[in-house]
C-alpha distance (Angstrom), angle and dihedral (degrees) to the residues before:
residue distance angle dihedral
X1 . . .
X2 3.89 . .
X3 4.25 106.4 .
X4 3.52 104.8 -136.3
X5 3.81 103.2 -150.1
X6 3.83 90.4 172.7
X7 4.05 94.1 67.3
X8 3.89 97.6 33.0
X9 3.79 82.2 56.8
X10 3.48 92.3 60.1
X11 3.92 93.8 50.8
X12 3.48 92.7 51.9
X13 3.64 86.1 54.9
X14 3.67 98.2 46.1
X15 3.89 88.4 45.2
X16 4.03 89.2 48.3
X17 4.32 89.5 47.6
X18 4.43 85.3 45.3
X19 3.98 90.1 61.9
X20 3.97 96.1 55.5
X21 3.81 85.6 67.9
X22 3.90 106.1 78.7
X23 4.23 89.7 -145.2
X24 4.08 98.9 42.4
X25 3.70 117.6 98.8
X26 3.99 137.1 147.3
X27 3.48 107.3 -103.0
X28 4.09 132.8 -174.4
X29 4.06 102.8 -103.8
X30 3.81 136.0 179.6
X31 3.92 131.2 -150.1
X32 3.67 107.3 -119.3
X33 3.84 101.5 -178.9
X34 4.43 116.4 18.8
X35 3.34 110.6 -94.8
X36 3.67 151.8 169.5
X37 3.97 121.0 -92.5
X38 3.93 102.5 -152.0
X39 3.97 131.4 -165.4
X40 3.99 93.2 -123.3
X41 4.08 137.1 27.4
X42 4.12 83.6 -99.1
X43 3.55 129.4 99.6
X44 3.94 89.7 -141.6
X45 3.91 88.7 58.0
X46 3.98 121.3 110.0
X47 3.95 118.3 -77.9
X48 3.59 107.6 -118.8
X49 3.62 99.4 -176.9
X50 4.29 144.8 -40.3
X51 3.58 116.2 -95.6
X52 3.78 114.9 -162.2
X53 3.83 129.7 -138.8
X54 3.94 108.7 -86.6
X55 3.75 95.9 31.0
X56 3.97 124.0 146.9
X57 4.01 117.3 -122.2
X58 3.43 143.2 132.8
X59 3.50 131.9 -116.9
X60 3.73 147.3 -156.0
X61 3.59 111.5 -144.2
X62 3.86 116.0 -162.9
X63 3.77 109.8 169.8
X64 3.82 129.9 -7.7
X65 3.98 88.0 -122.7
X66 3.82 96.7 56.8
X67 3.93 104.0 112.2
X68 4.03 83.6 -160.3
X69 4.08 118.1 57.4
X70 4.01 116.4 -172.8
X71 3.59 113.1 -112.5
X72 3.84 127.8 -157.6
X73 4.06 108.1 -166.9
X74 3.52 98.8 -159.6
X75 4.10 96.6 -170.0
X76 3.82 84.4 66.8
X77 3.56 107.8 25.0
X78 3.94 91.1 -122.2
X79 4.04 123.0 145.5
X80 3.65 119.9 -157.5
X81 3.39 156.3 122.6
X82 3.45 127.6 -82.5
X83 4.43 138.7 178.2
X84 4.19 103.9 -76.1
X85 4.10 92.5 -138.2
X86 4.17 92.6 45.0
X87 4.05 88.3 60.0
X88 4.06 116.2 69.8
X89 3.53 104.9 -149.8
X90 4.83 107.9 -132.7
X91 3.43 109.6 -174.7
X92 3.73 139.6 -58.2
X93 3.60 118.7 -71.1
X94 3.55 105.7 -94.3
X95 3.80 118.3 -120.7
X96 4.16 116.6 -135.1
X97 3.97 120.0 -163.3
X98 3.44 119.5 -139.2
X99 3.88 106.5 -157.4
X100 3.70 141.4 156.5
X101 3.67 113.6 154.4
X102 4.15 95.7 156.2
X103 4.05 96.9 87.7
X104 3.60 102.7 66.8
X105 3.81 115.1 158.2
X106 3.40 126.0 -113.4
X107 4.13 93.4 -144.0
X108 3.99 105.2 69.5
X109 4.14 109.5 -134.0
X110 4.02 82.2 162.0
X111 4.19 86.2 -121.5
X112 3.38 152.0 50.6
X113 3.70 141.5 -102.7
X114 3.54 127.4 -138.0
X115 3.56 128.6 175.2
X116 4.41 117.3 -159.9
X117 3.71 110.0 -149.8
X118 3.72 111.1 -170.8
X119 4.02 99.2 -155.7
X120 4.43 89.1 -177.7
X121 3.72 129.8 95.4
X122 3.29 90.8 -122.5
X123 3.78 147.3 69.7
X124 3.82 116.4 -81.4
X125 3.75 135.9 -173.3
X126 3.40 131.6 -142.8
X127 3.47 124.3 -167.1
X128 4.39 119.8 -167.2
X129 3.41 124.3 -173.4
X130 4.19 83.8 -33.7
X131 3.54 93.2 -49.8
X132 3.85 104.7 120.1
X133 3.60 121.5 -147.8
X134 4.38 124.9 -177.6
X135 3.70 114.4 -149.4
X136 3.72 111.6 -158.1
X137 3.78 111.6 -147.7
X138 3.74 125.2 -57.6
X139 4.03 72.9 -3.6
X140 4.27 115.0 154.0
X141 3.81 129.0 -160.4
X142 3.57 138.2 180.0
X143 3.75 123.3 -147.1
X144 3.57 134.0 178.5
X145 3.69 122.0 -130.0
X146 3.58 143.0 -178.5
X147 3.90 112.1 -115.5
X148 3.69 120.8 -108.2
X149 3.72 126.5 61.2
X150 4.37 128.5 -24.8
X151 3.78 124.3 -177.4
X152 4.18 110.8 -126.8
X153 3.48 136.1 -158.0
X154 3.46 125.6 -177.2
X155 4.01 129.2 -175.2
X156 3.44 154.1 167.1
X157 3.74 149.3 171.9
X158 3.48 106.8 -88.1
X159 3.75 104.7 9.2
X160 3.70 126.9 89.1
X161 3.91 109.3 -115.1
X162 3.48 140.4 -93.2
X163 4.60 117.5 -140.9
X164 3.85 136.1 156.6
X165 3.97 140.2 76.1
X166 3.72 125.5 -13.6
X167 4.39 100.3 -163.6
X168 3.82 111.5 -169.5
X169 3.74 134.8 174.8
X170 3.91 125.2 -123.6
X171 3.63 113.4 -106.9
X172 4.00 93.9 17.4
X173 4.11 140.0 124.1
X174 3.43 119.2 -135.7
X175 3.93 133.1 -177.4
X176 4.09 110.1 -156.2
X177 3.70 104.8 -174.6
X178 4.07 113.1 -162.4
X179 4.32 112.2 -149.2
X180 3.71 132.9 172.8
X181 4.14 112.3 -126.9
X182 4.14 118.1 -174.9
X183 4.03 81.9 -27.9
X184 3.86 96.0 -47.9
X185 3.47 124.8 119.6
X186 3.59 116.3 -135.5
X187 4.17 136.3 166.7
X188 3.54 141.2 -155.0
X189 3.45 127.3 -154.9
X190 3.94 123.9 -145.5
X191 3.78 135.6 -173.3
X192 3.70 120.8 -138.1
X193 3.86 108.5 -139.6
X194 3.99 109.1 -150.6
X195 3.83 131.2 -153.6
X196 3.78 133.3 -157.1
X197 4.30 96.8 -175.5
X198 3.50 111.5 114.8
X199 4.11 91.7 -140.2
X200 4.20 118.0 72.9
X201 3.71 108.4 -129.5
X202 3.87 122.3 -152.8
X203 3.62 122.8 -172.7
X204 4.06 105.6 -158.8
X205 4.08 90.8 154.7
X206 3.65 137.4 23.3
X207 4.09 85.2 -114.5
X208 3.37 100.5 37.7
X209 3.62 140.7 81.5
X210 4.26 128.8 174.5
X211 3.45 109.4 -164.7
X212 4.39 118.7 -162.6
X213 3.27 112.2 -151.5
X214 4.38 124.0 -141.3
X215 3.61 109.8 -81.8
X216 3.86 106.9 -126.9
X217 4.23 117.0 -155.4
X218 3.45 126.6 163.5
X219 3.89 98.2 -123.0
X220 3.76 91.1 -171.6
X221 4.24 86.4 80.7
X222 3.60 94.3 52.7
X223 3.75 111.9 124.5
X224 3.97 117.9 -148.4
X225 3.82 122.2 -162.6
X226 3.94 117.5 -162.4
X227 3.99 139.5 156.0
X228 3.89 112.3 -149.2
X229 3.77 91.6 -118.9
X230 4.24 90.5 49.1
X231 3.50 114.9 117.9
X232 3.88 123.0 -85.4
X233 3.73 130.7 -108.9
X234 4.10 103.6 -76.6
X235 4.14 103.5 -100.8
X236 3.67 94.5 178.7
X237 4.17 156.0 46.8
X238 3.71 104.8 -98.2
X239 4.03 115.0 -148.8
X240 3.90 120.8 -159.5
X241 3.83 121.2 -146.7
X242 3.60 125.4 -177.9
X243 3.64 153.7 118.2
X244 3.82 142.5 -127.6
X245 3.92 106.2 -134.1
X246 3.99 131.2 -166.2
X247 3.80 113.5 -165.1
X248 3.49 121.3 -178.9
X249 3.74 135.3 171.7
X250 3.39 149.9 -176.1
X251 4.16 120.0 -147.9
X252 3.93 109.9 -159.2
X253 3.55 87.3 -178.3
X254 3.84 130.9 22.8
X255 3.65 133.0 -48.7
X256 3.70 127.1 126.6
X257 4.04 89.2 -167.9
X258 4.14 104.6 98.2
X259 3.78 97.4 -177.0
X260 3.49 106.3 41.8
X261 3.66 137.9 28.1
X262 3.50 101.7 -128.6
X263 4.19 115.4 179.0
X264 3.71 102.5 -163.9
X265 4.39 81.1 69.0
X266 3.78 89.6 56.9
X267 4.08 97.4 128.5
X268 3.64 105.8 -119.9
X269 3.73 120.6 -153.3
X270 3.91 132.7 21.8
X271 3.81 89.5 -19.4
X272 3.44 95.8 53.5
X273 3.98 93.1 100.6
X274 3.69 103.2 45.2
X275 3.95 118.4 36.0
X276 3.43 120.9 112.9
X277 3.63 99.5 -9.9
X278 3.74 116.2 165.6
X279 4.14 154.5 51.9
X280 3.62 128.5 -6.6
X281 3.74 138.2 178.7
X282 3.75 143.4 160.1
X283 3.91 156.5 111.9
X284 3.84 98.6 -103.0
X285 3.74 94.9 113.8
X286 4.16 86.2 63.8
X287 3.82 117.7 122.6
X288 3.21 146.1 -166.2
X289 3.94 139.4 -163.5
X290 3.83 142.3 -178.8
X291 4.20 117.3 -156.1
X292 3.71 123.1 -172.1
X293 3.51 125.8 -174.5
X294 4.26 116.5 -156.8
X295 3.72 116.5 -172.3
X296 4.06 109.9 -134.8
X297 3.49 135.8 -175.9
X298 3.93 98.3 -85.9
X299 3.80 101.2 20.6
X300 3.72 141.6 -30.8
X301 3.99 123.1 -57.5
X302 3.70 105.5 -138.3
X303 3.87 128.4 -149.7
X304 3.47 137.1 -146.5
X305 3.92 138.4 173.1
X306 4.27 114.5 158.4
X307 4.16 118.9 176.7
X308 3.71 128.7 -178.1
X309 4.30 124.2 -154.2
X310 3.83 75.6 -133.2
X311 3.71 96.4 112.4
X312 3.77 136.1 108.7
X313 4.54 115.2 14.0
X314 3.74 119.7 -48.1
X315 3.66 92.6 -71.3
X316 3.75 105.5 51.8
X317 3.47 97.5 47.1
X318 4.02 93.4 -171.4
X319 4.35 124.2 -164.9
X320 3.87 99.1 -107.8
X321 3.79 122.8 -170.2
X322 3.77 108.9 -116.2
X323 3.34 103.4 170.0
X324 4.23 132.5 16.7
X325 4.43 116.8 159.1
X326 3.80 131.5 121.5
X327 3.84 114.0 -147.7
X328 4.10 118.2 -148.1
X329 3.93 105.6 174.6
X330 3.49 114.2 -49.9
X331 3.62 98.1 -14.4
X332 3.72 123.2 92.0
X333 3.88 123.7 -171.5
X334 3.87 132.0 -177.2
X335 3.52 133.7 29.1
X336 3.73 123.5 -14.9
X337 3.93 148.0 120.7
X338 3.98 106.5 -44.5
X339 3.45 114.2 -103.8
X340 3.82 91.7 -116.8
X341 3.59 92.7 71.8
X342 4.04 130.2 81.4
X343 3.55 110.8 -149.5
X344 3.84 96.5 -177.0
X345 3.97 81.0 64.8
X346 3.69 92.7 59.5
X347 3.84 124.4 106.6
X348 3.58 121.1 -131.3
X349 4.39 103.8 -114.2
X350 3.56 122.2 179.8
X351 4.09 80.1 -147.0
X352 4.23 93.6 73.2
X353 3.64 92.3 -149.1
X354 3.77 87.6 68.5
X355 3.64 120.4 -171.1
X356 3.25 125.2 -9.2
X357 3.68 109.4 -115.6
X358 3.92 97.6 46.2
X359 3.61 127.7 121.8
X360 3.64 107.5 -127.2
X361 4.08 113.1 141.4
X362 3.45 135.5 142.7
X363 4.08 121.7 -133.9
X364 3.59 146.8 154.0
X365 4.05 111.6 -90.0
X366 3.96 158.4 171.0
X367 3.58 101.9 -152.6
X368 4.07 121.6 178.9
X369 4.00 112.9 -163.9
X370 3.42 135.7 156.6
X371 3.69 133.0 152.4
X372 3.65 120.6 -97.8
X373 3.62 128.7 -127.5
X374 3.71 130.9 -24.3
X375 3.82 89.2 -45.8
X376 3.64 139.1 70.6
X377 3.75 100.1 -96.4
X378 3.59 118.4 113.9
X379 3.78 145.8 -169.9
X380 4.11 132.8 -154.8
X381 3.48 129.5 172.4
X382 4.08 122.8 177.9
X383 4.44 144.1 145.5
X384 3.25 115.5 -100.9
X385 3.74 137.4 -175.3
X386 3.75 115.4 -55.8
X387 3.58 101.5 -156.3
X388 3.59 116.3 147.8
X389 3.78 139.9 -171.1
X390 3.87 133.7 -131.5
X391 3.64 137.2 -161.4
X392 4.02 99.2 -152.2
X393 3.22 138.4 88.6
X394 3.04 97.8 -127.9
X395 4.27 107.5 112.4
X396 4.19 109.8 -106.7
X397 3.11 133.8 -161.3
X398 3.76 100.3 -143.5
X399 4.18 93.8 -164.1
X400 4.14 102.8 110.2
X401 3.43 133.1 -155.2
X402 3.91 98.4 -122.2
X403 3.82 133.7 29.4
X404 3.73 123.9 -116.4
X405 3.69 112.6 -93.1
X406 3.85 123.6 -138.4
X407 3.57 142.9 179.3
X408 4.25 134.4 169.5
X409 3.30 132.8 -177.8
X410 4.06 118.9 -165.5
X411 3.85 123.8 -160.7
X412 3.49 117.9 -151.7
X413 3.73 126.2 -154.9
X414 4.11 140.0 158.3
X415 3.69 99.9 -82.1
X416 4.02 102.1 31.3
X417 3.76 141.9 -45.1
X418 4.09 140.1 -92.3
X419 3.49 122.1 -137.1
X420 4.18 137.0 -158.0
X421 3.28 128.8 -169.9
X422 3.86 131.8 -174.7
X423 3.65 124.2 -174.7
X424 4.14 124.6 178.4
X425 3.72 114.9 -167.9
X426 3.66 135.1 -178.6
X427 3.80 119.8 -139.3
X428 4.02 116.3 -159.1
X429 3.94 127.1 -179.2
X430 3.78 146.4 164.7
X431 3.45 107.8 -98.3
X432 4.40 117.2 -153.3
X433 4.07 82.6 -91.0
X434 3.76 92.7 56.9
X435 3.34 92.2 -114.5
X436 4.34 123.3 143.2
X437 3.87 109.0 -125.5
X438 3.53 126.9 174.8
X439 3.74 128.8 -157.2
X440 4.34 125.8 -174.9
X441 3.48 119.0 -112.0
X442 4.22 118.0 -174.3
X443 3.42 138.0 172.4
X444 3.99 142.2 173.5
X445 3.45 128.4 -150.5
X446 3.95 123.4 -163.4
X447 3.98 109.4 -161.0
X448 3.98 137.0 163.9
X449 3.76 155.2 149.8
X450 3.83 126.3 -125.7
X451 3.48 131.1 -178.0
X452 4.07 115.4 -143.5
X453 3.58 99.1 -163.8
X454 3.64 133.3 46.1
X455 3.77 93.8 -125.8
X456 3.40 89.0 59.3
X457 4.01 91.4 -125.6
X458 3.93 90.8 133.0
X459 3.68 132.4 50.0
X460 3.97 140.7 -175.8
X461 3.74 118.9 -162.5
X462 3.67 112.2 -177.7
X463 4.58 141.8 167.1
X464 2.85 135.1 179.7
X465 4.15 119.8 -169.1
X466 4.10 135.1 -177.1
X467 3.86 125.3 164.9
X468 3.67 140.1 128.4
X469 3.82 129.3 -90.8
X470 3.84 88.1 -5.7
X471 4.14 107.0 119.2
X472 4.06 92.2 115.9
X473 3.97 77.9 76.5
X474 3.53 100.5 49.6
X475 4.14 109.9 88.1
X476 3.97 92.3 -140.8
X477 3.67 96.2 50.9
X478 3.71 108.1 36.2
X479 3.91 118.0 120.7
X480 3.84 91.6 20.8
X481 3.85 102.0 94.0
X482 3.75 106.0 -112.3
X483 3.91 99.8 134.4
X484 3.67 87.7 97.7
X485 3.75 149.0 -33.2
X486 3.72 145.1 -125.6
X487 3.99 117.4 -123.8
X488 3.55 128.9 -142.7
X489 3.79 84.1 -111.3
X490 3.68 92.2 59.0
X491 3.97 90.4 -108.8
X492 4.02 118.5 125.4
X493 4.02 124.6 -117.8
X494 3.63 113.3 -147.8
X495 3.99 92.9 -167.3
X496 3.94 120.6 -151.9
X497 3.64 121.7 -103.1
X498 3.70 132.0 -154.4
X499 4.17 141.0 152.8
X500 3.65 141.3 125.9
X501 3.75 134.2 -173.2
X502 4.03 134.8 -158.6
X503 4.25 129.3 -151.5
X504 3.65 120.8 -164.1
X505 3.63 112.8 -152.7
X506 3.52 133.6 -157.0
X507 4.18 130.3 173.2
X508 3.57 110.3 -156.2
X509 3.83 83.4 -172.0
X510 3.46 145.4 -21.7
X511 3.30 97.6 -73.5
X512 3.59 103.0 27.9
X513 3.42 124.6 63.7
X514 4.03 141.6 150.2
X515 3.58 144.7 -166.8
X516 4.05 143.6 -163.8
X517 3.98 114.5 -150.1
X518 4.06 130.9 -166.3
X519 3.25 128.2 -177.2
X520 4.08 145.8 158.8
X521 3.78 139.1 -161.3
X522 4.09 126.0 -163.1
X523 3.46 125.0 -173.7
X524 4.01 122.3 -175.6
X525 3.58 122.0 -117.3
X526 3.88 140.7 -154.8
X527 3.40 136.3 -122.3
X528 4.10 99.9 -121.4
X529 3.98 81.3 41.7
X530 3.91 110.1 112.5
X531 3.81 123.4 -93.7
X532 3.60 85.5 -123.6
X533 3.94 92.4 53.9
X534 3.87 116.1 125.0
X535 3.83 116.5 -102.2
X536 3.85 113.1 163.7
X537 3.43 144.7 -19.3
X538 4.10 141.6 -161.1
X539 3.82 129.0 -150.3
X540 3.56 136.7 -166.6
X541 3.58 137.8 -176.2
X542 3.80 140.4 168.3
X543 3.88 116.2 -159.7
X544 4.19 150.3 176.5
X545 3.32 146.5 -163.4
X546 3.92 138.3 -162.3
X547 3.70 119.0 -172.4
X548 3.50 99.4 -159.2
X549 3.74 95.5 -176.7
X550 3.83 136.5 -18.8
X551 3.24 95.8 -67.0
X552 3.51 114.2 29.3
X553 3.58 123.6 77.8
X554 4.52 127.0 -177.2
X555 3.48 116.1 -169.4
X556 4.22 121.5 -171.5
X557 3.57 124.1 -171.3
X558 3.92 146.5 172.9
X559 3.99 111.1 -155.7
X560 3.72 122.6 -177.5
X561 3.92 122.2 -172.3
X562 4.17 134.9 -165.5
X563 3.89 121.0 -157.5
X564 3.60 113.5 -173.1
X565 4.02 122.3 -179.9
X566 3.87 130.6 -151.7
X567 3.77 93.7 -87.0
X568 3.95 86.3 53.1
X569 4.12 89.5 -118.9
X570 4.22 94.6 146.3
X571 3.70 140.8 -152.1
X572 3.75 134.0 -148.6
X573 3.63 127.8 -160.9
X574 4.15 134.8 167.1
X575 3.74 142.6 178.2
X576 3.27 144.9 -169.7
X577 3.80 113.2 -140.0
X578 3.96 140.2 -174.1
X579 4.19 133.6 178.4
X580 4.06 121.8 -171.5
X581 4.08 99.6 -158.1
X582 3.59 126.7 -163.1
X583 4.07 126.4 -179.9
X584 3.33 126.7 -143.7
């Protein structure tokens, strides 16, 4: 879940501004006819969502008159206004105290200590005296206090919220530990008792006491062993994200590919109808990940390493790295998504390849980003890997002498966002003389998501792309040696390259949703090239998901491809495909 500070700001600041007016307070509320939650107190104001009769919220009530009340949907995290007579005002939100004033110290450090552990799996916030904090999941944080009495807050998407009175004693450790019960938030706090004896005492019987003395070693004799390049002393909690996957399929008509639908392998010919046709099923598609989270001087250093068992043919079924960066401000190093790409664009296919026109690669990077403004738009620019790929025989060395260069910029509005991306690339070879040349490749690639309804029930994702020497980037024709070719003259091609693809969307609850995708690729040709050379190809895929609980995910999905070849010969290929998901 992404925490968005910005808007939980803004409640904090509308809940602060409600308590200066002696009759305002949150209360527990129910919707008693649907209606619309709205950014303003005016009818002509922007729709921010539906709310239907019998939902859960709370409310701010101001004065009896006001035709608008505020609305805080705490299942979403929305804030809004909303019709006075279609909201049935519960109760007030009751207050809890938090307060344990019996364990003060006996060494005066004129404060207290108090450590936040955030035991959910998702994003909380944590609001003292004002001062917010965000706890990432599983996330801890220590904080020193004066003694005496704080107000809380506590919140999260999805959750009903926790307020009242946090009581602590001067010169005292406590532990508050923040859970999640049927969609509740609630929190416990818990002294820390600390001894000074030298001796551990454990009581296992009334009349009986085992005492364990200090363990004495002369640390002087202790003998390290390490390699310059070994790893470092741990500094930091490590979290561990993944999922065990089961994909299975079933090709009606031809490709040998099991975990992606690829069509640029769509047999061409007499063939076409009867290769590979069959069962598959296995746990490739698995991954795993390990997150760390350092605190530094101006922010937090975050951490990142991802692998797949996706490696090697159907057999093997090697642990590949996926994913490898660390992310200090706006500055992202390692290995991630390219910077071409738009991932918010991206359908959701039970086929992982997804369409076949979408930029979706991997590469080493230094990416800067940051958003611009007081809005949501943002900008990045960074060098990537260069690597390109031949169709010769001719042996080359695929180090270049300049990284690939590229820039986005994202506009964000109400109902979605727009994306362009440039990228400039140089392409150097060995010509027949042994000599390095280098020739420019470019390409541009307009992306976005839009929602069509104000409930946000139906989405369209769409791209479009078009550049030069560029097909590395293009999901459908990566590792197949399209950047550029050799001629019989010895010259290179550096063929054109264009597609795009759209998805419509549509939840038909919140746990059910489905989604129809098209897309096409085109990639120029020569004369000399073969009649049999690849030239475009079309994909097409209809797909749904169930989340059946919060951590279980099944995906179904029909996808139907189209090779077609210089000479226009075509070939067809479909599948019927299925994943059961489930997250660590």
């Amino acid at each position: 879940m992404t925490f968005d500070f910005k808007n939980y700001t803004l409640l904090f600041l509308l809940f602060f501004l409600s308590t200066l007016q002696t009759n305002a307070q949150w209360m527990r509320a129910e919707v008693n006819q649907d209606v619309y939650l709205r950014d303003y107190a005016d009818k002509d104001s922007r729709i921010i969502m539906s709310m239907e009769k019998g939902r859960g919220l709370l409310a701010l009530p101001i004065s009896k008159d006001d035709v608008y009340i505020r609305i805080w949907d705490y299942q979403t995290g929305k804030r809004g206004y909303a019709y006075n007579k279609y909201i049935t005002l519960i109760d007030t939100l009751v207050k809890g105290d938090l307060t344990n004033l019996e364990v003060k110290g006996s060494l005066k450090r004129g404060g207290t200590t108090l450590h936040i552990e955030n035991t959910e799996k998702q994003d909380v916030h944590v609001e003292i005296d004002q001062v917010p904090y965000a706890l990432m999941p599983y996330q801890e944080i220590t904080l020193r206090l004066k003694s005496g009495d704080h107000g809380i807050w506590i919140s999260k998407d999805g959750a009903f919220p926790f307020w009242g009175n946090l009581g602590l004693a001067d010169s005292a450790e406590y532990v508050l530990k923040i859970a999640n019960e049927e969609d509740v938030l609630v929190s416990e706090l818990k002294p820390i008792y600390s001894m000074q004896d030298t001796v551990r005492m454990e009581f296992h019987h009334v009349d009986t006491v085992n005492i364990t003395p200090k363990v004495k070693i002369d640390t002087a004799r202790i003998v390290t062993n390490k390699h310059p390049q070994d790893l470092e002393k741990a500094k930091s909690t490590v979290g561990l994200r993944g999922y065990v996957k089961l994909n299975s399929i079933f090709d009606f008509n031809g490709l040998s590919d099991v975990d992606r639908f690829v069509p640029v392998e769509i047999p061409v010919g007499d063939v076409r109808n009867t290769q590979d046709r069959g069962f598959y099923m296995g746990a490739r598609q698995s991954r795993l990940g390990f997150s760390s989270k350092v605190k530094a001087k101006t922010g937090y250093l975050n951490l990142y390493i991802e692998g797949d068992f996706a490696g090697g043919n159907t057999s093997q079924m090697y642990f590949r790295l996926r994913q490898a960066y660390a992310e200090y401000g706006y500055l992202t190093v390692g290995q991630t998504w390219t910077t071409f790409s738009n991932l918010e664009a991206l359908p959701l296919t039970v086929d992982r390849e997804g369409p076949n026109s979408s930029v979706a690669i991997r590469q080493g990077m230094i990416r800067y980003e940051k958003k611009v403004g007081d809005n949501q738009n943002v900008f990045a620019v960074a060098v990537e890997s260069p690597t390109i790929l031949f169709t010769d025989s001719v042996a080359i060395d695929q180090r270049q002498l300049a990284p690939d260069v590229v820039s986005r910029y994202k506009w964000t509005y109400a109902d979605g966002h727009l994306q362009v991306s440039g990228l400039f690339r140089l392409l150097s070879y060995t010509n027949k003389n042994d000599n390095v040349n280098s020739e420019v490749g470019y390409g541009i690639n307009l992306s976005g998501k839009q929602y069509l309804t104000a409930n946000e029930d139906n989405i369209l994702y769409f791209q479009g792309i078009y550049g030069k020497g560029i097909s590395r980037y293009v999901r459908g024709f990566r590792n197949y040696n399209f950047d550029a070719f050799f001629s019989p003259e010895g010259n290179i091609f550096i063929p054109q390259t264009a597609g795009g693809y759209f998805s419509l969307e549509h939840h038909w609850s919140k746990k059910l949703f489905s989604n129809i995708t098209a897309g096409v690729t085109w990639l120029e040709t020569a004369n000399w090239q073969e009649d049999n050379a690849y030239q475009s190809s079309y994909y097409g895929s209809f797909n749904s998901y169930w989340f059946a609980f919060d951590r279980m995910q099944l995906g179904l999905g029909y996808i139907y491809g189209v090779r077609r070849n210089k000479d226009n010969e075509r070939g067809y290929a479909s599948r019927f495909q299925m994943y059961i998901r489930y997250d660590i």
